[in-house]
BAKOLDO-261155 format. One record per residue: residue number from 0; chain; x, y, z of N, C-alpha, C in turn. Coordinates in Angstrom, 1 decimal. Layout:
<rs>
+-----+----+--------+---------+--------+---------+----------+--------+--------+---------+--------+
|   i | ch | n_east | n_north |   n_up | ca_east | ca_north |  ca_up | c_east | c_north |   c_up |
+-----+----+--------+---------+--------+---------+----------+--------+--------+---------+--------+
| NUM |  A |      X |       Y |      Z |       X |        Y |      Z |      X |       Y |      Z |
...
+-----+----+--------+---------+--------+---------+----------+--------+--------+---------+--------+
</rs>
This chain:
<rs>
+-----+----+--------+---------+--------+---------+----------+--------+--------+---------+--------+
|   i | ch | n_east | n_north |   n_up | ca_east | ca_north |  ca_up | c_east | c_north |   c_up |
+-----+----+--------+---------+--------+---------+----------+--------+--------+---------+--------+
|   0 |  A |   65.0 |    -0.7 |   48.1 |    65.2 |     -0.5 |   46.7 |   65.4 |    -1.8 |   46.0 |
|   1 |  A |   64.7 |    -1.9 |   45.1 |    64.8 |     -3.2 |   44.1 |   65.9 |    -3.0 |   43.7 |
|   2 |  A |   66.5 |    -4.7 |   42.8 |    67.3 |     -4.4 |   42.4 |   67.3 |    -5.0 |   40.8 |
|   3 |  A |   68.0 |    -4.8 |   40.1 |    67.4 |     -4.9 |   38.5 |   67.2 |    -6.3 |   38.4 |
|   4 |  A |   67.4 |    -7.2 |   38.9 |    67.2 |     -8.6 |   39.5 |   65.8 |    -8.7 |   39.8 |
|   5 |  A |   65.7 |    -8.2 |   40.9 |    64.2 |     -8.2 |   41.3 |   63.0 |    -7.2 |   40.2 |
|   6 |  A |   63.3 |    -6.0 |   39.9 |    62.9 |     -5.4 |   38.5 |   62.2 |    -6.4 |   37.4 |
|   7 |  A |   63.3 |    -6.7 |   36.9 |    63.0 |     -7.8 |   35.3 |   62.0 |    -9.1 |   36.2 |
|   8 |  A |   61.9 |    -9.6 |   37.5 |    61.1 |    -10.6 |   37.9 |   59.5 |    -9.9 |   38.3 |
|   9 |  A |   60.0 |    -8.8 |   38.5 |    58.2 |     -8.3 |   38.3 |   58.0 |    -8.0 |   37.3 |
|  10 |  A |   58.6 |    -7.6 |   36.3 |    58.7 |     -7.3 |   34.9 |   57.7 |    -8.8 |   34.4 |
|  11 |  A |   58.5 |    -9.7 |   34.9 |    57.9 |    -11.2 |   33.7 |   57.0 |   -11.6 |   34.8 |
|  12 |  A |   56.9 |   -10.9 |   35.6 |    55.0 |    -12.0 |   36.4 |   54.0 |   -10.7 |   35.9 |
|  13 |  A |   54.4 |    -9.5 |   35.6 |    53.6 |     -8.6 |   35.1 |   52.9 |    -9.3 |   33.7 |
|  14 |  A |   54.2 |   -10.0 |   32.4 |    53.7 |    -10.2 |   31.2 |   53.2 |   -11.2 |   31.4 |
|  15 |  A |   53.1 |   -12.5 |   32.3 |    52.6 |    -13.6 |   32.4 |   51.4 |   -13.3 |   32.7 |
|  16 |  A |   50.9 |   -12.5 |   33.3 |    49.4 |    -12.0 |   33.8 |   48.8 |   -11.6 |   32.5 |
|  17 |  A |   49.6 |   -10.6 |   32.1 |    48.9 |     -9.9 |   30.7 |   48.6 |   -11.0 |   30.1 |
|  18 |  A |   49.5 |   -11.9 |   29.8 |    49.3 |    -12.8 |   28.4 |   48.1 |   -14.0 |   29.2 |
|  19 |  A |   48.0 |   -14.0 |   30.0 |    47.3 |    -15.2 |   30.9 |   45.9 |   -14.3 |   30.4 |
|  20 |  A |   45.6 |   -13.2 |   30.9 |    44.4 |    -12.8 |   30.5 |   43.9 |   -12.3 |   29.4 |
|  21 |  A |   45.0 |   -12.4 |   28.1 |    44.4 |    -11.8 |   26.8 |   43.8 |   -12.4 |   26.3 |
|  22 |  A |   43.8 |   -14.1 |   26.3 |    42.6 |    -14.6 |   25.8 |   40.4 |   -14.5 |   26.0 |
|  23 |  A |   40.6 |   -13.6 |   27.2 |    39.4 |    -13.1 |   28.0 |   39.2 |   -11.9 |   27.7 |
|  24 |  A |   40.0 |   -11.2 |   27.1 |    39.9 |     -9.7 |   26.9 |   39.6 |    -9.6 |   25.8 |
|  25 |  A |   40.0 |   -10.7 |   24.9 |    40.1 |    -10.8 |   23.6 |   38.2 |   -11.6 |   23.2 |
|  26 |  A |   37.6 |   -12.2 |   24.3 |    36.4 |    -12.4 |   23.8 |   35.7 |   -11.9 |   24.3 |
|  27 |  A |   35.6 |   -10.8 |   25.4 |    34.8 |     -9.8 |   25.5 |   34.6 |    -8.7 |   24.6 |
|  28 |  A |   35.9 |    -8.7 |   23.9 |    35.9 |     -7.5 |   23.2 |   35.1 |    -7.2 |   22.1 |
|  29 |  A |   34.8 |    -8.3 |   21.2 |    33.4 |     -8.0 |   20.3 |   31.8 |    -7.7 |   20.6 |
|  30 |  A |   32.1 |    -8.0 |   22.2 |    30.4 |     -7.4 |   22.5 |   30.4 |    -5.8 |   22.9 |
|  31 |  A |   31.5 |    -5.1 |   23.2 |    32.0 |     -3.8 |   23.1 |   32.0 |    -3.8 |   22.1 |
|  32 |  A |   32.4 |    -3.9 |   20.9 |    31.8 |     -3.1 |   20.0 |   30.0 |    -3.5 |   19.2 |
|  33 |  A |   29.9 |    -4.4 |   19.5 |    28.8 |     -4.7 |   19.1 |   27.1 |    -3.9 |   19.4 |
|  34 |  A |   27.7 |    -2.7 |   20.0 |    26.8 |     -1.8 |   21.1 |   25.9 |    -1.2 |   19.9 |
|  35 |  A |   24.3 |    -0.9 |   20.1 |    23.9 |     -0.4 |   18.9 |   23.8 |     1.6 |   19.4 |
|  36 |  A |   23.4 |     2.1 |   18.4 |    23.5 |      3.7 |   18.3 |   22.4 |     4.3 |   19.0 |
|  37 |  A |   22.3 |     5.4 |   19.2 |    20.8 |      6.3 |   19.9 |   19.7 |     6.1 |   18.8 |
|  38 |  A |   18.8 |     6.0 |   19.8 |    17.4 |      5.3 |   18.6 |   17.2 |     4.3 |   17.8 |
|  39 |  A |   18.3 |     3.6 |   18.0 |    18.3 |      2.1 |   17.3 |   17.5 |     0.9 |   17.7 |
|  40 |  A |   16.1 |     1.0 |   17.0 |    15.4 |     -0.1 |   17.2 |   15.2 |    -1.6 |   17.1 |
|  41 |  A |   16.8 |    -1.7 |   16.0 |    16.9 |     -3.9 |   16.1 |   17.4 |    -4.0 |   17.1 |
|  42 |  A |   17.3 |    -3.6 |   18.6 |    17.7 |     -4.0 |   19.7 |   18.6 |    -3.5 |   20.2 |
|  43 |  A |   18.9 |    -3.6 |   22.0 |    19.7 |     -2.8 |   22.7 |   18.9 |    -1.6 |   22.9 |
|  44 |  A |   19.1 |    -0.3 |   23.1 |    18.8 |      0.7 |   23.3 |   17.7 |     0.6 |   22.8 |
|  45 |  A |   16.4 |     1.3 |   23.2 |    15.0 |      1.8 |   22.8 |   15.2 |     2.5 |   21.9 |
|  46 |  A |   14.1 |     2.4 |   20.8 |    14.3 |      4.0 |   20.3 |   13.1 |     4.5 |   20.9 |
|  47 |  A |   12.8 |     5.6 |   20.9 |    11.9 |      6.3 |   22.0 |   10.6 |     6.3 |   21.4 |
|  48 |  A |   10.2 |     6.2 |   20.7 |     8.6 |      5.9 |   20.0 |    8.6 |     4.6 |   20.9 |
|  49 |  A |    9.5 |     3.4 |   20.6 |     8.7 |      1.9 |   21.2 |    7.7 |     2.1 |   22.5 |
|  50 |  A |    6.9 |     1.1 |   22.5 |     6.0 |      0.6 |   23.5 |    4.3 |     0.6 |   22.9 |
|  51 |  A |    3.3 |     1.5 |   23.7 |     2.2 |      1.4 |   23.2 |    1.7 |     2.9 |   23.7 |
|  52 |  A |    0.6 |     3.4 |   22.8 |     0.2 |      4.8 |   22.9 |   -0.9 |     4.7 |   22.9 |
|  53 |  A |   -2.0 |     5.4 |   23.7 |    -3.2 |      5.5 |   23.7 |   -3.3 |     7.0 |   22.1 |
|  54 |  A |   -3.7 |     7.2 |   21.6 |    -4.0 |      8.1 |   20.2 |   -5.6 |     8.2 |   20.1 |
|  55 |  A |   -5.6 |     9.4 |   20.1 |    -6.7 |      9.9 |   19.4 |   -6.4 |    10.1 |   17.5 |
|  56 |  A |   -7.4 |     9.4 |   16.8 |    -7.4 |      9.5 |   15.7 |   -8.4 |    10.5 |   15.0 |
|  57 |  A |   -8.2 |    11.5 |   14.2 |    -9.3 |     12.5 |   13.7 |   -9.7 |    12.5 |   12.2 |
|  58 |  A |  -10.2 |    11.7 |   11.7 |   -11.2 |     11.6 |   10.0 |  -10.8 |    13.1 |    9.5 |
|  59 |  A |  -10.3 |    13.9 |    9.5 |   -10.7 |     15.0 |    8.7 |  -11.9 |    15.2 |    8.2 |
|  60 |  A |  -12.0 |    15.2 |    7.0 |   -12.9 |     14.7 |    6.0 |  -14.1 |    14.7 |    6.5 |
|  61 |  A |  -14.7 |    13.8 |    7.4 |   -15.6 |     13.2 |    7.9 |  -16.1 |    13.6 |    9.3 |
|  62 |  A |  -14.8 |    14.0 |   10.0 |   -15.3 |     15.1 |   11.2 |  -15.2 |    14.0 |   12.3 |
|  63 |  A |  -15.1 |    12.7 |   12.2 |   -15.3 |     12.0 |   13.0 |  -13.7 |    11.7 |   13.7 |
|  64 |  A |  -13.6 |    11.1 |   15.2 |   -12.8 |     11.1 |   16.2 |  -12.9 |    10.0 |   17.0 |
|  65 |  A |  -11.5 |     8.9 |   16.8 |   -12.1 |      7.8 |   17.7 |  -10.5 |     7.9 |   18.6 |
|  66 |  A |  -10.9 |     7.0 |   19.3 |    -9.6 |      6.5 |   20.4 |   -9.1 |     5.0 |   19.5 |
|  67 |  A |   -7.6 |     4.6 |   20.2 |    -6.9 |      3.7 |   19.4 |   -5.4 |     3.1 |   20.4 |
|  68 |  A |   -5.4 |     2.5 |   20.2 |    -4.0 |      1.9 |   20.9 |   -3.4 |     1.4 |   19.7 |
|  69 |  A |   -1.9 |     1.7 |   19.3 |    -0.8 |      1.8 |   18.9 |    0.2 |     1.1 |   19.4 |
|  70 |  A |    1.3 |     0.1 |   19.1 |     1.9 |     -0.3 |   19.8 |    3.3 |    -0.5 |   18.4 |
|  71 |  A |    4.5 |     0.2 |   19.0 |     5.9 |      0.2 |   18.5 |    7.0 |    -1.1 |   18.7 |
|  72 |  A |    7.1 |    -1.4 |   18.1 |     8.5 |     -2.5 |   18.7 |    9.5 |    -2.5 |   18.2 |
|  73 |  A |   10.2 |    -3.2 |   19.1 |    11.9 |     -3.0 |   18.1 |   11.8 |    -3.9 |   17.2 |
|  74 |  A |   12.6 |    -3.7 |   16.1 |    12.7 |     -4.2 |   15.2 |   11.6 |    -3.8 |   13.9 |
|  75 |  A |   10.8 |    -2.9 |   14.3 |     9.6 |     -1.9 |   12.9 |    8.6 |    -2.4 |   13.2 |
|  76 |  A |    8.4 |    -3.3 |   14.2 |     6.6 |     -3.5 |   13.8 |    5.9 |    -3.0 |   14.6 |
|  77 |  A |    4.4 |    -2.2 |   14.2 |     3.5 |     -1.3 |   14.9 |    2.3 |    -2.5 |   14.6 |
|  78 |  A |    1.3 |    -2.8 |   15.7 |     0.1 |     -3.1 |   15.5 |   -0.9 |    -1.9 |   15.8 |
|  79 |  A |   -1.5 |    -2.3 |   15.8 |    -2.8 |     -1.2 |   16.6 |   -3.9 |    -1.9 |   16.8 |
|  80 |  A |   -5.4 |    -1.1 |   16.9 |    -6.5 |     -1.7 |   17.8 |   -7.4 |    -0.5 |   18.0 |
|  81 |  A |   -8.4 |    -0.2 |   17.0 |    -9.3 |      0.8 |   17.3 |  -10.5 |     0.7 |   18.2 |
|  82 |  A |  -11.3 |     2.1 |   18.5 |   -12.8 |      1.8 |   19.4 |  -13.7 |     1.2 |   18.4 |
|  83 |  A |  -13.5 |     1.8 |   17.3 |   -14.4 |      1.1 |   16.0 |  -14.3 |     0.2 |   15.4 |
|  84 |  A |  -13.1 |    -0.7 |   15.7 |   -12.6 |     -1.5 |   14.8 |  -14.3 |    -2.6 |   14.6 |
|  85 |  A |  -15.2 |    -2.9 |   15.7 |   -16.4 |     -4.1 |   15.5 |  -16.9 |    -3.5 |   14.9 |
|  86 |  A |  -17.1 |    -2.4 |   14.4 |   -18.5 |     -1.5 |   14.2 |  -19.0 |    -1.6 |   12.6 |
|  87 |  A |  -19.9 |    -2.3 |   12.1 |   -19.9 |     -2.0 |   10.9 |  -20.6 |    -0.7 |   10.3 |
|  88 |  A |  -20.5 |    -0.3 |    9.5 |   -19.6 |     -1.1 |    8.3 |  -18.5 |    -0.5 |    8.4 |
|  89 |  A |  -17.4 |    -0.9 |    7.7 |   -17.7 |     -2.0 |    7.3 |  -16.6 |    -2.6 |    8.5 |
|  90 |  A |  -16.9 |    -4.2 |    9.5 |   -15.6 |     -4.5 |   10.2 |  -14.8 |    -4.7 |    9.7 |
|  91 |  A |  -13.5 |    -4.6 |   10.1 |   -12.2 |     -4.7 |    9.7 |  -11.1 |    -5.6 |   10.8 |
|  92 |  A |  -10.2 |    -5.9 |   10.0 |    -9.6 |     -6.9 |   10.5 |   -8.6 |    -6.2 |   11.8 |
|  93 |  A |   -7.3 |    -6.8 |   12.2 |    -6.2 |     -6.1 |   13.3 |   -5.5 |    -5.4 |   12.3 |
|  94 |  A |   -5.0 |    -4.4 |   12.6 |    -4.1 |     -3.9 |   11.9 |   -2.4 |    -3.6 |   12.1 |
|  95 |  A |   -2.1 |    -4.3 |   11.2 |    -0.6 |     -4.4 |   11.5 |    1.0 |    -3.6 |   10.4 |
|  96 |  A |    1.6 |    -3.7 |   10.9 |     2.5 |     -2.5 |    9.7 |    4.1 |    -2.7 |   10.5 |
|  97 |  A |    4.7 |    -1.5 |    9.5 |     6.4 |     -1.2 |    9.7 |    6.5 |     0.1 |   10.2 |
|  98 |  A |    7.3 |     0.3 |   10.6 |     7.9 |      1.9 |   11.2 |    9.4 |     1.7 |   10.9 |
|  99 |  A |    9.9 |     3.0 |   10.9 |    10.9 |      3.8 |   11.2 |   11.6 |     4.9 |   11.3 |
| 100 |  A |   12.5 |     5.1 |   11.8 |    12.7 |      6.4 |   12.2 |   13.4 |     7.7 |   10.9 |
| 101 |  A |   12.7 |     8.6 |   10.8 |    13.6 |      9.4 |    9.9 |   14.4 |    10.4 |   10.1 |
| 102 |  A |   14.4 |    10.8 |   11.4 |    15.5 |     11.9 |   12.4 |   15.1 |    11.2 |   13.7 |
| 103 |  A |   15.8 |    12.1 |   14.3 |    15.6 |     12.1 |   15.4 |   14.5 |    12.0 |   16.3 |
| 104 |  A |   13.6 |    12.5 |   16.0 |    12.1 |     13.0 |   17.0 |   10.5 |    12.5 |   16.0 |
| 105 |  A |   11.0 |    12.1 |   14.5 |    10.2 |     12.1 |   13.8 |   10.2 |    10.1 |   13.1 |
| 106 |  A |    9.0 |     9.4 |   12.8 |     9.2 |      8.3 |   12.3 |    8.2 |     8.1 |   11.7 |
| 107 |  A |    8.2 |     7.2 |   10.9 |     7.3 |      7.3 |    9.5 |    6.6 |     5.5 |    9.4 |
| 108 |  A |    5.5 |     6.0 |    9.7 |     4.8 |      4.2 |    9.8 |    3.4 |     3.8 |    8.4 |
| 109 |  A |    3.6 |     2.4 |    8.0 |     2.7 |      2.2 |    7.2 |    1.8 |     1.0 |    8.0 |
| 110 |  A |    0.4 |     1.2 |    8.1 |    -0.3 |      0.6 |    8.6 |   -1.3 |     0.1 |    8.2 |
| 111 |  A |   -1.7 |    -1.5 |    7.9 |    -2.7 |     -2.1 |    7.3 |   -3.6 |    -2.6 |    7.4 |
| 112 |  A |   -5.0 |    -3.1 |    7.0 |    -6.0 |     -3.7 |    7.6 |   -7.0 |    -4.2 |    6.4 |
| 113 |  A |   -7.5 |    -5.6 |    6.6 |    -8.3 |     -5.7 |    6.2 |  -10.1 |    -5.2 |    6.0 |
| 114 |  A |  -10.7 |    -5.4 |    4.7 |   -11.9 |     -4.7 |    5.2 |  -12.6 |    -5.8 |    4.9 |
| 115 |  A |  -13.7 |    -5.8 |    5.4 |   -14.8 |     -7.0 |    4.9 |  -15.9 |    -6.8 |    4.3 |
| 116 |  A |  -16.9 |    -7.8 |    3.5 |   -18.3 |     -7.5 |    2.9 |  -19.2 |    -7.9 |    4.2 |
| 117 |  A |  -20.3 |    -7.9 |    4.3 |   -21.6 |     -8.5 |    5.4 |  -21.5 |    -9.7 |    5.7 |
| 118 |  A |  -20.8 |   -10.8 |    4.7 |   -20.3 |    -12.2 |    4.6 |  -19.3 |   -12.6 |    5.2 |
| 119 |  A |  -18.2 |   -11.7 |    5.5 |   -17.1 |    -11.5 |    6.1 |  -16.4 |   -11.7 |    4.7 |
| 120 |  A |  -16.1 |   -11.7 |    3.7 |   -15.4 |    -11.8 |    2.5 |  -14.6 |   -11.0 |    3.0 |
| 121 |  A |  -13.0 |   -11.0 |    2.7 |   -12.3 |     -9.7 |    2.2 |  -12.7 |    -9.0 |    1.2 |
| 122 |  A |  -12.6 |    -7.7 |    1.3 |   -12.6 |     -7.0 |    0.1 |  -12.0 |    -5.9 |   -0.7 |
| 123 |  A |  -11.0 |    -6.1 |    0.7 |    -9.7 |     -4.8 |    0.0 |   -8.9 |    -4.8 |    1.4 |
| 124 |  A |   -8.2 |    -4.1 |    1.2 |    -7.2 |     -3.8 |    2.0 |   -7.2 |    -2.1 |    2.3 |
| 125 |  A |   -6.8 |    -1.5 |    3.5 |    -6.9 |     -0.3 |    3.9 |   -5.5 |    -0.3 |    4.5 |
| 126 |  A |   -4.1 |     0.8 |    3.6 |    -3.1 |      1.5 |    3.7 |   -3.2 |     2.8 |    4.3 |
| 127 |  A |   -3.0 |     2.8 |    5.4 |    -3.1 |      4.1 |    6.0 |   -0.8 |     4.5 |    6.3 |
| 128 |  A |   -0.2 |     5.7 |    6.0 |     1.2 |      5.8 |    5.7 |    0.9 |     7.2 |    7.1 |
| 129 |  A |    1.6 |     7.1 |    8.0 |     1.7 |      8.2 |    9.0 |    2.9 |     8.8 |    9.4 |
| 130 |  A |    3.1 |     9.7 |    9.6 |     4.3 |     10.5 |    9.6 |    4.4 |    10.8 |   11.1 |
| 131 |  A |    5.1 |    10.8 |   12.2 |     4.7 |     10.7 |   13.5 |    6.1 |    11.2 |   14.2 |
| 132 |  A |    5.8 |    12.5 |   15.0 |     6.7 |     13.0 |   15.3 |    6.4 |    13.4 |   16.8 |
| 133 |  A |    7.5 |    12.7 |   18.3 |     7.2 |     13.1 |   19.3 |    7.3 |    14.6 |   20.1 |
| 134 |  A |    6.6 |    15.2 |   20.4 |     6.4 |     16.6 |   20.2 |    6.6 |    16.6 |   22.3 |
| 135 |  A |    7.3 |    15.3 |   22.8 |     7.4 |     15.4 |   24.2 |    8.0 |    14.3 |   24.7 |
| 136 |  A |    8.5 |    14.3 |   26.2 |     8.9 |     12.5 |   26.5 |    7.4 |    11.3 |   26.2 |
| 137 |  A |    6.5 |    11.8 |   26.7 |     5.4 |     11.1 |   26.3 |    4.4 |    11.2 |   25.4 |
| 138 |  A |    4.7 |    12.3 |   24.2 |     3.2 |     12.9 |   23.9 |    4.2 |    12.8 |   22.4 |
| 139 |  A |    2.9 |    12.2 |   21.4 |     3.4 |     12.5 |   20.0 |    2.0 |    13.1 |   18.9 |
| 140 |  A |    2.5 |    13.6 |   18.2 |     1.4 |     13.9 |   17.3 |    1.4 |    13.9 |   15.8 |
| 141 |  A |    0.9 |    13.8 |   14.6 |     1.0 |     13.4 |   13.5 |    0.0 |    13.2 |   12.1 |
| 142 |  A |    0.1 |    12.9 |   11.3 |    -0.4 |     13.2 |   10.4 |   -0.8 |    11.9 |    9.5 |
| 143 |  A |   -1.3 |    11.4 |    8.5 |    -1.4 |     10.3 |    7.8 |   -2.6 |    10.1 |    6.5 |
| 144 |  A |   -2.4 |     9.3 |    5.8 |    -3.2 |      9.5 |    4.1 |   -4.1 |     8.0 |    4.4 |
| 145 |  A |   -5.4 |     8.1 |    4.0 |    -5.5 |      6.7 |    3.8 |   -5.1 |     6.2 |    2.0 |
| 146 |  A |   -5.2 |     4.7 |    2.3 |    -5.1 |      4.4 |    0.5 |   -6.0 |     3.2 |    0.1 |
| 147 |  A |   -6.7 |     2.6 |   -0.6 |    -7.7 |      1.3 |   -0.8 |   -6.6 |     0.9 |   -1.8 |
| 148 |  A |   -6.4 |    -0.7 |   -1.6 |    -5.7 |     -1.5 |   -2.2 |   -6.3 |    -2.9 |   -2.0 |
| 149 |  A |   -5.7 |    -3.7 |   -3.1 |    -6.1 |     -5.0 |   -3.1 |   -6.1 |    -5.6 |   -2.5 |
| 150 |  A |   -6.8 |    -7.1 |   -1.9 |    -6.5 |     -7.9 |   -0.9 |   -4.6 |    -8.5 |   -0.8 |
| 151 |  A |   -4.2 |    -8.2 |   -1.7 |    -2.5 |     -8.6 |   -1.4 |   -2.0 |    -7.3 |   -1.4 |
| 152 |  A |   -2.4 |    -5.5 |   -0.7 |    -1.5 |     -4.9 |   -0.7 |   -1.3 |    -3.9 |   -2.0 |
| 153 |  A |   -1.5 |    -4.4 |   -3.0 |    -1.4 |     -4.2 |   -4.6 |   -2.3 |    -2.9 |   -4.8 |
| 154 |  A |   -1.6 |    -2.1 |   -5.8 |    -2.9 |     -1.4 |   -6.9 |   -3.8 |    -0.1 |   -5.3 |
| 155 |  A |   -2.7 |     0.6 |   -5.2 |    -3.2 |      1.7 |   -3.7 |   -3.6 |     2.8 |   -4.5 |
| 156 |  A |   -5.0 |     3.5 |   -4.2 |    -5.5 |      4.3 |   -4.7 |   -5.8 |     5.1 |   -3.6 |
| 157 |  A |   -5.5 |     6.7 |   -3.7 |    -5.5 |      7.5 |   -2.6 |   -7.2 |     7.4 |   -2.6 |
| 158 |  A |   -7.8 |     7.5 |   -1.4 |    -9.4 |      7.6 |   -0.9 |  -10.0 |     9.1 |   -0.2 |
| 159 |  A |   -8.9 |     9.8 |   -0.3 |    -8.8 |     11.5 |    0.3 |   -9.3 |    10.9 |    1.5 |
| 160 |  A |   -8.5 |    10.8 |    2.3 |    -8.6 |     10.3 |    4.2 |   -8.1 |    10.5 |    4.7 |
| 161 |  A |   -7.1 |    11.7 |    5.3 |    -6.3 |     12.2 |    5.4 |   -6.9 |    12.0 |    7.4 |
| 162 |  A |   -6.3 |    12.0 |    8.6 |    -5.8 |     12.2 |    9.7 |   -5.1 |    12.7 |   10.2 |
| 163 |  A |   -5.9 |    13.4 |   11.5 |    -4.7 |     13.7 |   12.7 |   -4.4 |    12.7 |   13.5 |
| 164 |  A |   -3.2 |    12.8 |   14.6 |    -2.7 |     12.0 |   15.2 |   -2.5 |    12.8 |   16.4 |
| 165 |  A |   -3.0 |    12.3 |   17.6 |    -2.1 |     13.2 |   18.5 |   -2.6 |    11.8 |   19.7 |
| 166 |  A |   -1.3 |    11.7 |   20.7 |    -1.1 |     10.3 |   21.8 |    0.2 |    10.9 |   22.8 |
| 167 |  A |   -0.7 |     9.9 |   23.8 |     0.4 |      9.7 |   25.2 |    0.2 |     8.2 |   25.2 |
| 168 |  A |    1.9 |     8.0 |   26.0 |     2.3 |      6.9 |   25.9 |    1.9 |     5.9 |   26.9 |
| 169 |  A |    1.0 |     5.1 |   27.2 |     1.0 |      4.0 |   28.0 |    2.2 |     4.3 |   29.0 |
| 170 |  A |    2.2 |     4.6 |   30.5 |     2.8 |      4.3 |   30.9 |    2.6 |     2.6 |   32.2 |
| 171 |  A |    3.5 |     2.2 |   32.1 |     3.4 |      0.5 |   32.9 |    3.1 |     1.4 |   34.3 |
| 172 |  A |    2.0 |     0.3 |   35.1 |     2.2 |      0.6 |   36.5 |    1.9 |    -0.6 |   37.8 |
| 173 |  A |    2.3 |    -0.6 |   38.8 |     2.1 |     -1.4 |   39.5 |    0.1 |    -1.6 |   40.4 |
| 174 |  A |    0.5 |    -2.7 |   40.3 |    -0.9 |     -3.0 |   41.5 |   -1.4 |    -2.1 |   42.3 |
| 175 |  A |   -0.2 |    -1.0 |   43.0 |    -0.5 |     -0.5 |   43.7 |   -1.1 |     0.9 |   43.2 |
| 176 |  A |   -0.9 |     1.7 |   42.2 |    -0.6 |      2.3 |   41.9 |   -2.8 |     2.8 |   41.1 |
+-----+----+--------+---------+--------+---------+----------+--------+--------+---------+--------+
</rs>
């Protein structure tokens, strides 16, 4: 049996420990809270769109259907990369843009691209705005407007070009594989 002697001396190597390590507790503790939320794409956690999507894109309009790779990152930016993108007329430049998420399952991307004359001149700009909602762990499908705008983005007039969207996600694989 201890005795209140021996008590109060474990008592004070107990506080000596605590206080010895609060300066260490005390600087880990802001990276605990610094943790980001579900679907938060400035980093940490994925949000579940990121990576790259193989997409089938569909013209309405026009009836026509090409393939396309899509690519998500953290922090909102989407590039892409069409089968047509050489094909004149008319070529067009890479296309690059923002995303974000607007629930849960659903995210909303603007996507841009240069167009060119036979000279390669710019001659506008093509705003395509998509609404993109994953309809699986890998499969998304969606919807989008085109718009013609100026070579700085400026002055967007709807071109009635409306798209379907429908993709599986690139999945990474080994050599072996």
């Amino acid at each position: 049996m201890l005795t209140t002697v021996d008590r109060n001396r474990h008592r004070l190597r107990l506080l000596k420990i605590i206080f010895a390590c609060t300066p260490a507790l005390l600087a880990l503790a802001p990276q605990a809270i610094a943790q980001p939320g579900p679907g938060d794409s400035q980093g940490g956690q994925a949000a579940a769109i990121e990576g790259t999507w193989i997409v089938s894109i569909h013209r309405v309009v026009t009836g026509i259907t090409f393939s396309a790779l899509q690519s998500f990152t953290a922090g909102g930016v989407t590039v892409a990369t069409g089968s047509g993108d050489r094909i004149p007329p008319p070529p067009i430049s890479p296309l690059y843009g923002s995303w974000t998420r607007t629930d849960n399952n659903t995210y909303v991307a603007t996507i841009n691209f240069f167009i060119f004359d036979p000279a390669g001149n710019p001659v506008g700009m093509i705003q395509n705005n998509e609404t993109l909602r994953l309809s699986g762990d890998n499969k998304l499908v969606g919807v989008g407007t085109g718009f013609f705008c100026d070579i700085n983005g400026d002055h967007c007039l709807n071109i009635n070009s409306p798209i379907t969207i429908t993709g599986k996600r690139l999945i990474a694989q080994g050599a072996s594989n």
